[in-house]
GUBAMAR-392859 format. One record per residue (C-alpha): residue number from 0; residue in one letter; x, y, z. Coordinates in Angstrom, 2 decimals. Layout:
REM GUBAMAR-392859
+-----+----+---------+---------+---------+
!   i ! aa !    east !   north !      up !
+-----+----+---------+---------+---------+
! NUM !  A !       X !       Y !       Z !
...
+-----+----+---------+---------+---------+
//
This chain:
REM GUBAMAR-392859
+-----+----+---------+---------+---------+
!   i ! aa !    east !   north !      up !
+-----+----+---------+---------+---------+
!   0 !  X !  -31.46 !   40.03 !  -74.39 !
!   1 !  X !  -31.59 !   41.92 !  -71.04 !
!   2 !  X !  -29.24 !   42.26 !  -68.69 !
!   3 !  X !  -31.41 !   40.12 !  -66.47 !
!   4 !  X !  -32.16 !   37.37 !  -68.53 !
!   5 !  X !  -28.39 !   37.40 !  -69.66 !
!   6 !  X !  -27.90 !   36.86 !  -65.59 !
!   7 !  X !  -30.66 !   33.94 !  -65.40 !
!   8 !  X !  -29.59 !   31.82 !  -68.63 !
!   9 !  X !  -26.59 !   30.62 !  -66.27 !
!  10 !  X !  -28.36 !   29.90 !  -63.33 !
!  11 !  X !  -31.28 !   27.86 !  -64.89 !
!  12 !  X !  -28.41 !   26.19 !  -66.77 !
!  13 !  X !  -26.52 !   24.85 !  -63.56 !
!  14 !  X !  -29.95 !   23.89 !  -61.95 !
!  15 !  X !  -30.46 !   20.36 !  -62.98 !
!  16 !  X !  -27.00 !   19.86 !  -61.89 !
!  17 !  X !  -28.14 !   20.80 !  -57.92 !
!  18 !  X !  -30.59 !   17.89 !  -57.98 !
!  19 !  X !  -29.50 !   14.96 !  -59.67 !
!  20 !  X !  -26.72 !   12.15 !  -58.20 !
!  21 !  X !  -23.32 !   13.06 !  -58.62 !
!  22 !  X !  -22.52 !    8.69 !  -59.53 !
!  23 !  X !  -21.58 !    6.67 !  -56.50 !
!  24 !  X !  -22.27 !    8.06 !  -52.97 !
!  25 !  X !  -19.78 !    7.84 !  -50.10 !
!  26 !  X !  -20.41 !    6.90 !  -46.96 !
!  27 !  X !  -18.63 !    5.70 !  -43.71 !
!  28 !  X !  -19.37 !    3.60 !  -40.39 !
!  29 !  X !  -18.18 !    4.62 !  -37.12 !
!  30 !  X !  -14.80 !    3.33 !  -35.76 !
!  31 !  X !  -13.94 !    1.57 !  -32.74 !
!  32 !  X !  -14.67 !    3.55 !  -29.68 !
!  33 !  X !  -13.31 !    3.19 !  -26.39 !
!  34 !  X !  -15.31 !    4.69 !  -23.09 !
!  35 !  X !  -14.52 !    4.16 !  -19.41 !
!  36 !  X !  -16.75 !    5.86 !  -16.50 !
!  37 !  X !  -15.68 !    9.30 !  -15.69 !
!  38 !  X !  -12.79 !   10.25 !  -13.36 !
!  39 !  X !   -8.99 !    8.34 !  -13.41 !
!  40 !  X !   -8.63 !    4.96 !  -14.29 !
!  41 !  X !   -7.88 !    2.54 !  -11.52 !
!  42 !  X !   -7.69 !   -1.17 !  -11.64 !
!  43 !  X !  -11.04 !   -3.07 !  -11.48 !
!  44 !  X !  -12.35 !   -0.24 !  -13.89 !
!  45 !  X !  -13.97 !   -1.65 !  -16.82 !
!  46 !  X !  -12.91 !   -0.33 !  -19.75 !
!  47 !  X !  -15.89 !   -0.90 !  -22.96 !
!  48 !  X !  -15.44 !   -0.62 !  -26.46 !
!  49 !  X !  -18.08 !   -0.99 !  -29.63 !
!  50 !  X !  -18.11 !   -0.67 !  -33.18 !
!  51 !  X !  -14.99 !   -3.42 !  -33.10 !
!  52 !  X !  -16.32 !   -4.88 !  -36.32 !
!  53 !  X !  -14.61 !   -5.67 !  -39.91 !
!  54 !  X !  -16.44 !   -4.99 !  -42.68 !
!  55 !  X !  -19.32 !   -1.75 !  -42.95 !
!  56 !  X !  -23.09 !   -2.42 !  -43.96 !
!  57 !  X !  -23.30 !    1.59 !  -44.30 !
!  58 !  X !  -25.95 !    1.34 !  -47.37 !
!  59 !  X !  -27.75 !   -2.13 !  -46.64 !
!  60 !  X !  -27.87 !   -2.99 !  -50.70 !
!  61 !  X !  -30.74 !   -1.80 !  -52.66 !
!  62 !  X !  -31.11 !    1.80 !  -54.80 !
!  63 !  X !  -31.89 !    4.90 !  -53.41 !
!  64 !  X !  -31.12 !    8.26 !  -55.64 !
!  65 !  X !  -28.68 !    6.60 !  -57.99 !
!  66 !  X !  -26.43 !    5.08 !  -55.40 !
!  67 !  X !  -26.71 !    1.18 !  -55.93 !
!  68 !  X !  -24.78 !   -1.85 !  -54.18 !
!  69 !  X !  -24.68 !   -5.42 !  -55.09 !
!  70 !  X !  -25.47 !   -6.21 !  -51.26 !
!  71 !  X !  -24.92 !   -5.56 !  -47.97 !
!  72 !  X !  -21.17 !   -5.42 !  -46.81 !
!  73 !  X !  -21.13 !   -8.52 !  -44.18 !
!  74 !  X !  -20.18 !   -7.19 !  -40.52 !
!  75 !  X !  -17.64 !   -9.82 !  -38.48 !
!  76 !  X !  -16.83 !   -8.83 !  -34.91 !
!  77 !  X !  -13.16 !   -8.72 !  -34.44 !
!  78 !  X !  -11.26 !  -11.47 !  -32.90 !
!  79 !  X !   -8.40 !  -11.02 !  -30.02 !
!  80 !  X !   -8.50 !   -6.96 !  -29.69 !
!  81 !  X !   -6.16 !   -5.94 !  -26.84 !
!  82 !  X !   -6.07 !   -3.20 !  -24.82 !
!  83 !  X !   -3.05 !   -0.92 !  -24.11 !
!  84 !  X !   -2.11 !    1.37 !  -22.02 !
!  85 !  X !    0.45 !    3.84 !  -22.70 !
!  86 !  X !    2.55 !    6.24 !  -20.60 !
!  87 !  X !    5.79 !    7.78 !  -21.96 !
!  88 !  X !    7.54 !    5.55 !  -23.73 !
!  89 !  X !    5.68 !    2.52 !  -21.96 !
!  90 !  X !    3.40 !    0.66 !  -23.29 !
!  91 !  X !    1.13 !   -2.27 !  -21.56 !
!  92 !  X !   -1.28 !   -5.05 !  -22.60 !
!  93 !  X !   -4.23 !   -4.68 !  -20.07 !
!  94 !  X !   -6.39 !   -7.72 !  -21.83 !
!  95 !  X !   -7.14 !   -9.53 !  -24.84 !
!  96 !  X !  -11.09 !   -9.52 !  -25.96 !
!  97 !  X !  -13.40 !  -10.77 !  -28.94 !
!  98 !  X !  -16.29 !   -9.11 !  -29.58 !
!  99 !  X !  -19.27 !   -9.53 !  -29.56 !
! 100 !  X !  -22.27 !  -11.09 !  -31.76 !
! 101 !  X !  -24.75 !  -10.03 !  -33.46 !
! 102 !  X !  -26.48 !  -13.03 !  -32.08 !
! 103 !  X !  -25.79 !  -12.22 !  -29.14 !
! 104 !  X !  -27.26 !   -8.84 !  -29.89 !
! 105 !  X !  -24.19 !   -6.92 !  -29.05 !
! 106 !  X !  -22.35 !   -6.84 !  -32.72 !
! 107 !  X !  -18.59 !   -5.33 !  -31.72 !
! 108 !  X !  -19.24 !   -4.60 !  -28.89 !
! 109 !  X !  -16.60 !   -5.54 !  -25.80 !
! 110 !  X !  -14.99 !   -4.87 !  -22.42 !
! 111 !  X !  -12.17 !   -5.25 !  -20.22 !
! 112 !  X !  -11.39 !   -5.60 !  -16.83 !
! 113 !  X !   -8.51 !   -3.09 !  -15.96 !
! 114 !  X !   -6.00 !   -4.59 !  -14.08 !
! 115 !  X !   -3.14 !   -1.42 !  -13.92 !
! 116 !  X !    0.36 !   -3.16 !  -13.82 !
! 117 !  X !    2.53 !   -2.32 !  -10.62 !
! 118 !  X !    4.60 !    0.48 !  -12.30 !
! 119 !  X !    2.50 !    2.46 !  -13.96 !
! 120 !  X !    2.56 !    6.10 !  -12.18 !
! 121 !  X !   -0.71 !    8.31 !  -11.59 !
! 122 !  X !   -1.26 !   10.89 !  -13.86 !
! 123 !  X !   -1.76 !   10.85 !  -17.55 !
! 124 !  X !   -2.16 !    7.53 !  -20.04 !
! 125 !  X !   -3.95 !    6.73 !  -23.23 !
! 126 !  X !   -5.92 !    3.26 !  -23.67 !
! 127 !  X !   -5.44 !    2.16 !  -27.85 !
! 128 !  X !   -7.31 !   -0.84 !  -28.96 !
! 129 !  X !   -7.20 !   -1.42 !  -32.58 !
! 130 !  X !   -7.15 !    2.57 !  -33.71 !
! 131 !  X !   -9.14 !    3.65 !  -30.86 !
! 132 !  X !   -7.73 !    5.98 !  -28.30 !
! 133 !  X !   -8.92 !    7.35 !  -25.46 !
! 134 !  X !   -7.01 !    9.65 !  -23.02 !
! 135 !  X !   -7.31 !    8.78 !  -19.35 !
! 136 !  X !   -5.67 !    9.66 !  -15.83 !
! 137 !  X !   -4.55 !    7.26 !  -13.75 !
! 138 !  X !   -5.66 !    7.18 !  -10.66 !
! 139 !  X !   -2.90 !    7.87 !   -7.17 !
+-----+----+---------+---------+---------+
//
């Protein structure tokens, strides 16, 4: 054999292993997010959230290129999500929210009115609801 075939043999060996399904697929749904409009948080802001959902229909059920589920992965919309701010080493429930339908046409997705607690200082804070955080400034 050549030296070039000797080089090939390999490569046309490994090829059927670039196009066929390597078993189950992963894949992954978004996590909550948290926005607020731009520039510092002050109270009367409305804070908004979405993807607040348990559960992840990420592949719908069904077979596509050897990855197969049973069926779709049922979405809920979380119940009683609260907001918090924290600064330093305090920490502050802003509101409690469900979220929303998909009825309703809005599946996990939220808001809250901000309503800053007398002694928090201006500067900077983070909102967290349920493994979301978002970094804000408070407004002086």
């Amino acid at each position: 054999m050549s030296i070039e075939v000797r080089r090939l043999v390999p490569a046309l060996l490994l090829a059927p292993l670039l196009v066929l399904p390597a078993g189950g697929a992963t894949a992954s749904c978004a996590g909550p997010q948290l926005t607020v409009p731009e520039g510092p948080l002050s109270s009367g802001t409305v804070a908004e959230g979405r993807f607040f959902v348990d559960g992840c229909n990420d592949q719908g059920g069904g077979s596509v290129l050897g990855c197969t589920t049973e069926e779709p992965e049922v979405e809920t919309p979380m119940e009683d999500v609260e907001l918090v701010l924290v600064q330093g080493g305090q920490e502050w429930v802003l509101g409690v929210e469900d979220a929303d339908t998909a009825e309703e046409g809005r599946l996990g997705q939220l808001s809250w009115q901000v309503a800053l607690p007398p002694d928090v200082r201006p500067g900077r804070a983070r909102l967290i609801a349920d493994g979301a955080r978002l970094r804000v400034r408070i407004a002086e």
